[in-house]
MDAnalysis code that builds the backbone (N, CA, C; Angstrom):
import MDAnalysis as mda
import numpy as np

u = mda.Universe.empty(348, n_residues=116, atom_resindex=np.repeat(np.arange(116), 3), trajectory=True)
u.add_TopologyAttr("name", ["N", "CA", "C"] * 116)
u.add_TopologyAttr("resid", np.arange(1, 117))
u.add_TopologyAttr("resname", ["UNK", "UNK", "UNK", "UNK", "UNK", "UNK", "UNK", "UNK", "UNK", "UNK", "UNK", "UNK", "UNK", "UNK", "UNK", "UNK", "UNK", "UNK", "UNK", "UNK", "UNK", "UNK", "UNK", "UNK", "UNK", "UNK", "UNK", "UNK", "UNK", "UNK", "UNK", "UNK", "UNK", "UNK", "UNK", "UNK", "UNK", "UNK", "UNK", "UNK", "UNK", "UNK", "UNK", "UNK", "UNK", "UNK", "UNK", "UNK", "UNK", "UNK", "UNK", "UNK", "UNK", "UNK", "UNK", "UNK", "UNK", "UNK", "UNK", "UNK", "UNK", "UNK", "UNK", "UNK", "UNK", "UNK", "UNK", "UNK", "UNK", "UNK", "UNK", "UNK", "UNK", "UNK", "UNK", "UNK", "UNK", "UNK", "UNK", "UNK", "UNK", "UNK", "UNK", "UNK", "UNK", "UNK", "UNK", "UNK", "UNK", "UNK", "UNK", "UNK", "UNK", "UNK", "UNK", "UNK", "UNK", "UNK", "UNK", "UNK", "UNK", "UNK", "UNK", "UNK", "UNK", "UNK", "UNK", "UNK", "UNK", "UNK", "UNK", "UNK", "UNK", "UNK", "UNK", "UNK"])
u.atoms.positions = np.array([
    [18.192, -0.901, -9.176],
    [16.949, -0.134, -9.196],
    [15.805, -1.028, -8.703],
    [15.099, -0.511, -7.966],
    [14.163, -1.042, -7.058],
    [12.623, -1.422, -7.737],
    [12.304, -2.469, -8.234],
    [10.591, -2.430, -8.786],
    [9.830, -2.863, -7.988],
    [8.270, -2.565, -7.914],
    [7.130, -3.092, -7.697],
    [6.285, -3.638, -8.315],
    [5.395, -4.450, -8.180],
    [4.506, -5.355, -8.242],
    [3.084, -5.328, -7.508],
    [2.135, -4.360, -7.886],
    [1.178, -4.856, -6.961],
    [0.522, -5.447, -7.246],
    [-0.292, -6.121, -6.033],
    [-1.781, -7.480, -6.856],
    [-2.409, -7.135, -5.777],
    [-3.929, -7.603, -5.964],
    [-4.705, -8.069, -4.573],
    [-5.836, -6.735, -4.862],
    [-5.813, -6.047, -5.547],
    [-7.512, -5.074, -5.615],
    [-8.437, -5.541, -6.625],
    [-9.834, -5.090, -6.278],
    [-10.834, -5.652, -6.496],
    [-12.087, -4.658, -6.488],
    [-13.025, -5.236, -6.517],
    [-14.060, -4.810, -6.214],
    [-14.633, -5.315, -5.148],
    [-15.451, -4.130, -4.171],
    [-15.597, -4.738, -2.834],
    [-16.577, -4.114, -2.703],
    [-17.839, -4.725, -1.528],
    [-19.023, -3.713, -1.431],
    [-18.289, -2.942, 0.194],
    [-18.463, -1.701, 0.272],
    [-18.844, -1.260, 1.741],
    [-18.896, -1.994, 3.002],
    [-17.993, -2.231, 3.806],
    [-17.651, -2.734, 5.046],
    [-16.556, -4.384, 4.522],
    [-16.441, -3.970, 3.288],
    [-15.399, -5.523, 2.789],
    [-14.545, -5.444, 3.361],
    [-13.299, -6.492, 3.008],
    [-12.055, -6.628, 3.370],
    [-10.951, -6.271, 1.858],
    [-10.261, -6.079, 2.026],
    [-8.863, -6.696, 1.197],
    [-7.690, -6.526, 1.126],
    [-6.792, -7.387, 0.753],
    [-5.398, -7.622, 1.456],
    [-4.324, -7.102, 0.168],
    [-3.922, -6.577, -0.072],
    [-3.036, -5.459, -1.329],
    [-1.706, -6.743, -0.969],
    [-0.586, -6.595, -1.967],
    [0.389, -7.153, -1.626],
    [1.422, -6.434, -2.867],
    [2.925, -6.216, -2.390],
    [3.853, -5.673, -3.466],
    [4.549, -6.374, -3.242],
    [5.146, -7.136, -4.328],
    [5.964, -7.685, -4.561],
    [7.477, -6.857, -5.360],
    [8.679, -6.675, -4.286],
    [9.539, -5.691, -4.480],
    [11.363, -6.667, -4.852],
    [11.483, -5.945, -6.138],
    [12.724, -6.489, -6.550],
    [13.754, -5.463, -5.980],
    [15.174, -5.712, -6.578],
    [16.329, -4.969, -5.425],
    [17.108, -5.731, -4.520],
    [18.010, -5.291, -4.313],
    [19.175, -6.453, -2.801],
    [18.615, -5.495, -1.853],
    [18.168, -6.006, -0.630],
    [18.785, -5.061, 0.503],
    [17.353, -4.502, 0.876],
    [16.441, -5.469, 0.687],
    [15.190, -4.892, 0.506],
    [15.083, -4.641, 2.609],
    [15.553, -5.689, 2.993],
    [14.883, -5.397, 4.670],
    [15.607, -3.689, 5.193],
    [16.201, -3.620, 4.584],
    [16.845, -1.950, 4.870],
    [15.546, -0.677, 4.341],
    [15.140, -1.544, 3.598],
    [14.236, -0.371, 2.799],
    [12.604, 0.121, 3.795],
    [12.452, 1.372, 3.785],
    [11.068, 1.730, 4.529],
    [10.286, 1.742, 3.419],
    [9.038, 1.260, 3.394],
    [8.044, 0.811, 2.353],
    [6.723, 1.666, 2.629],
    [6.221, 2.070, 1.828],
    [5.193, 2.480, 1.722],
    [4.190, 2.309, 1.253],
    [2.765, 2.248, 1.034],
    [1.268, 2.498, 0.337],
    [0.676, 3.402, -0.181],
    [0.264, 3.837, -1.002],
    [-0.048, 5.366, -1.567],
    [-1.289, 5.104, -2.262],
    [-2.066, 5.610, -2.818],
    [-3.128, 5.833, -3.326],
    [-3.429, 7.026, -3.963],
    [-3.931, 6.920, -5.613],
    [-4.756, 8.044, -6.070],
    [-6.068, 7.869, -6.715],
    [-6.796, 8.521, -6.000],
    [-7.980, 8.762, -6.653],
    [-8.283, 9.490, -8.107],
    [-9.455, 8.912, -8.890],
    [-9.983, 10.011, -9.744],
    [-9.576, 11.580, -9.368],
    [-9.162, 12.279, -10.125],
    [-9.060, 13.869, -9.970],
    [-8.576, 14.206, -8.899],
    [-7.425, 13.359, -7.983],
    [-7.002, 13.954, -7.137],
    [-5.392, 13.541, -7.111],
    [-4.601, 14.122, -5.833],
    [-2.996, 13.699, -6.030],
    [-2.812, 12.363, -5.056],
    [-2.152, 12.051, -5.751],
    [-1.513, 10.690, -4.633],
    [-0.859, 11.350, -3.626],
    [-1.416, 10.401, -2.286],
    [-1.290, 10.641, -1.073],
    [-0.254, 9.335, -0.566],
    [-0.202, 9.431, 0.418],
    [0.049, 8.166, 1.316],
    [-0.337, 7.745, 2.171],
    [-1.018, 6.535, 1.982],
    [-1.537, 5.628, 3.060],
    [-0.820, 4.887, 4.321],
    [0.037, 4.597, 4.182],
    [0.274, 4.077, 5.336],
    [2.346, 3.546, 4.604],
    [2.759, 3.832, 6.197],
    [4.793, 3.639, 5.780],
    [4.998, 2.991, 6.860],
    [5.958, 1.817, 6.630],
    [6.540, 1.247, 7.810],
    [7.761, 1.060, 7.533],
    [8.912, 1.201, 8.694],
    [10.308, 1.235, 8.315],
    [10.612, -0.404, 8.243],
    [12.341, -0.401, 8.316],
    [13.122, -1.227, 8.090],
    [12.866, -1.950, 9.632],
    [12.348, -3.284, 9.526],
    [12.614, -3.753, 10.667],
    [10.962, -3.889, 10.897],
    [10.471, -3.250, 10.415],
    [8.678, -3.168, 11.295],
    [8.807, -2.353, 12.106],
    [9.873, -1.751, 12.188],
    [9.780, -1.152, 13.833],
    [8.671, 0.100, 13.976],
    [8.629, 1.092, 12.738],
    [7.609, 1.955, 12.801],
    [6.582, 1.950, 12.322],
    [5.103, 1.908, 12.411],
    [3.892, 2.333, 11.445],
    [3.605, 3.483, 11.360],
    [3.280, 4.411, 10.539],
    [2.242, 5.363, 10.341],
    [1.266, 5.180, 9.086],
    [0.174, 5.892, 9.624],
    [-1.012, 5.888, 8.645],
    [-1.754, 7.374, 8.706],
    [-2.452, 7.590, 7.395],
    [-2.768, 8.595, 6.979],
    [-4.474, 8.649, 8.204],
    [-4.423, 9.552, 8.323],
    [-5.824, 9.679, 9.608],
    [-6.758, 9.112, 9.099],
    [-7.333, 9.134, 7.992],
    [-8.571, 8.482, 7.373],
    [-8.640, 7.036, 7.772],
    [-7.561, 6.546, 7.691],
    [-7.099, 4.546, 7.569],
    [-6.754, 4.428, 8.732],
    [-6.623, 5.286, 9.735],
    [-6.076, 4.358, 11.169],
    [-6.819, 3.532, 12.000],
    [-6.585, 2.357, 11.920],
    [-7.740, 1.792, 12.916],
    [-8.427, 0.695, 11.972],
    [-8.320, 0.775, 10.551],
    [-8.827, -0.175, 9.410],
    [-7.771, -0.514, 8.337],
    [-6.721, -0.380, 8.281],
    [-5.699, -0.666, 7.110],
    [-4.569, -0.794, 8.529],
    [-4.070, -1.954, 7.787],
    [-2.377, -2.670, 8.520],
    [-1.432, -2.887, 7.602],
    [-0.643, -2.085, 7.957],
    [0.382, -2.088, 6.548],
    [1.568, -3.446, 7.282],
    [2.360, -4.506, 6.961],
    [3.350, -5.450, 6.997],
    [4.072, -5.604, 5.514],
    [5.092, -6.102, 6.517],
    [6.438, -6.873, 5.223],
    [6.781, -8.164, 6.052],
    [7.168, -9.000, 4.733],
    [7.755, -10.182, 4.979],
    [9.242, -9.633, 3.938],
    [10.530, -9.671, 5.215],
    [11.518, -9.368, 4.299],
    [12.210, -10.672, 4.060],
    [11.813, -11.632, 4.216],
    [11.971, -13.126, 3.104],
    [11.700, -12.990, 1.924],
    [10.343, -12.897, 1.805],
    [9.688, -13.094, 0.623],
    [9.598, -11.547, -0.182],
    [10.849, -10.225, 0.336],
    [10.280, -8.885, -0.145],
    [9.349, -8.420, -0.734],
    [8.274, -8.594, -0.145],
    [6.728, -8.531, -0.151],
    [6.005, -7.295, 1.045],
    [5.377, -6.692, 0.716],
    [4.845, -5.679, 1.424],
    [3.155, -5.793, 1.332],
    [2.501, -5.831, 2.477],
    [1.339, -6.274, 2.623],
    [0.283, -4.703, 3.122],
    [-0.700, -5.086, 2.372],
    [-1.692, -3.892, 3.167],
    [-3.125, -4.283, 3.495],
    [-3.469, -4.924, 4.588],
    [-4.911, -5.290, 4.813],
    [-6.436, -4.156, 4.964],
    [-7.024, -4.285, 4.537],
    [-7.946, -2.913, 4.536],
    [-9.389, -3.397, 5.095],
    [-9.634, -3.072, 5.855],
    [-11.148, -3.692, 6.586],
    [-11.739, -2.344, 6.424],
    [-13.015, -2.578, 6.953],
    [-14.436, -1.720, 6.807],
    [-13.693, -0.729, 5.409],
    [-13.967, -1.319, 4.544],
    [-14.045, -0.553, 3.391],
    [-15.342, 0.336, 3.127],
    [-14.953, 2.022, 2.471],
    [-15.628, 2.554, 2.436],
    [-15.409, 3.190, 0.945],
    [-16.410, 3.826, 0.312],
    [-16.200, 4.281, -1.445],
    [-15.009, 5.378, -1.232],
    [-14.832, 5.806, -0.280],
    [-13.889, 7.234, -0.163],
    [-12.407, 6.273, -0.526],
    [-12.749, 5.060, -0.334],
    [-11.295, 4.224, -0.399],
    [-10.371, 4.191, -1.700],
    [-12.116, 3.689, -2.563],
    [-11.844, 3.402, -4.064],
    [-10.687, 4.426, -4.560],
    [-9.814, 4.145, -5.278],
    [-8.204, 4.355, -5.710],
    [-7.730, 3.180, -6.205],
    [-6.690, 3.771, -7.114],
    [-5.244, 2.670, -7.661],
    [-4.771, 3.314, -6.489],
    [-4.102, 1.908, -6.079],
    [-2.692, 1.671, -4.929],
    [-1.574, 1.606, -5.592],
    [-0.554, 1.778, -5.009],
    [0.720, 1.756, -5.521],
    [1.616, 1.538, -3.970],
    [2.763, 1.051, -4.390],
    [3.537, 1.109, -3.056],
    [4.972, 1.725, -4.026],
    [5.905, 1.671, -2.370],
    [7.187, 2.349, -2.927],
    [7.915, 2.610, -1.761],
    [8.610, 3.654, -1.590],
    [9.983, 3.902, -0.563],
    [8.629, 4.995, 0.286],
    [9.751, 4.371, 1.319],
    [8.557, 5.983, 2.375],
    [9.776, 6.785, 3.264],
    [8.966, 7.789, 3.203],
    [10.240, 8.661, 3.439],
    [11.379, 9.257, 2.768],
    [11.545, 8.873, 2.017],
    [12.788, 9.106, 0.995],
    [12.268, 9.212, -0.612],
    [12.950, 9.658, -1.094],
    [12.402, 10.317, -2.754],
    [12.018, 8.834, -3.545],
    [10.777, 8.670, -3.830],
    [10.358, 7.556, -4.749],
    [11.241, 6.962, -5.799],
    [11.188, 5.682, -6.269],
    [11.687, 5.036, -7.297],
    [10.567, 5.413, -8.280],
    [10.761, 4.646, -9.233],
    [9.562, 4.638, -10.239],
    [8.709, 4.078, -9.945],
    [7.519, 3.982, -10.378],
    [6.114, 3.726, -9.874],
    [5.980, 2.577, -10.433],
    [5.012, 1.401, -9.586],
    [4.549, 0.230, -10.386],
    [3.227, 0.580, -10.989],
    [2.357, -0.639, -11.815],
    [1.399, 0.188, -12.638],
    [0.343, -0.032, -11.230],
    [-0.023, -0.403, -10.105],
    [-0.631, -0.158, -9.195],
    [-1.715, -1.431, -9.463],
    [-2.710, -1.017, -8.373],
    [-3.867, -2.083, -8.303],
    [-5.075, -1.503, -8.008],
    [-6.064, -1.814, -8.512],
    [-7.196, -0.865, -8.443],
    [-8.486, -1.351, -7.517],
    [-8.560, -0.848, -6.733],
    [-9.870, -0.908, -5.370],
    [-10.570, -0.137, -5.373],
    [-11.490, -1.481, -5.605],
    [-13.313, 0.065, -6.120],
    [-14.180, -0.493, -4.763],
    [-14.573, 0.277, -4.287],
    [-15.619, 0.096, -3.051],
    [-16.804, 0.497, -3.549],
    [-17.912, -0.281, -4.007],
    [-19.155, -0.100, -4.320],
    [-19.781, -0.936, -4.039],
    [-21.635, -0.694, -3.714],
    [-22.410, -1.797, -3.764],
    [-22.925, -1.978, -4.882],
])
C-alpha cells in the first residue's frame, strides 16, 4: 500500500514562490503516475497537475499552466510541485497521490495560504 508525505507549504504573499514535495512509500514507485490535488475551504478537491511514469507526460489544471511544474525524482520517490506567481485563489491543502487511476488513501496534505 502506497503512502504520502507532504511538506513544503507555507505562507506566501501574492506573486511568491513555493516548492511542495511528497515523499511516497511502496516498491515500484517509477511505474506509478503521480499527481497534485488541492482543496480549498468549501470546495471539492480538484487536481492540479499529473505526470506519468517516466516524466513522459504533464498535465495541469488551466488555472496553473504556465506557473506550477509538477517533477519526480524516482530515486529518491519524491514528487515535486513548484508554484510561482502565487495568487490567494491558490491558498488550499495540497495533497498528492496516483493520477489517473482510483486514489490510495490520502496523506494529511500541506497547507498554502497566499496572503499579504
Amino acid at each position: 500500500q502506497v503512502q504520502f508525505v507532504e511538506s513544503g507549504g507555507g505562507l506566501v504573499q501574492p506573486g511568491g514562490s513555493l516548492r511542495l514535495s511528497c515523499a511516497c512509500s511502496g516498491s515500484q514507485f517509477s511505474l506509478i503516475p503521480m499527481g497534485w490535488y488541492r482543496q480549498a475551504p468549501g470546495k471539492q478537491r480538484e487536481l492540479v497537475a499529473g505526470i506519468t511514469a517516466n516524466s513522459y507526460y504533464t498535465n495541469y489544471e488551466a488555472s496553473v499552466k504556465g506557473r506550477f511544474t509538477i517533477s519526480r525524482d524516482d530515486a529518491s520517490h519524491t514528487v515535486y510541485l513548484q508554484m510561482n506567481s502565487l495568487k490567494p485563489d491558490d491558498t488550499a491543502v495540497y495533497y498528492c497521490n496516483l493520477y489517473g487511476v482510483r486514489p490510495a488513501d490520502w496523506g494529511q496534505g500541506t497547507q498554502v495560504t497566499v496572503s499579504s
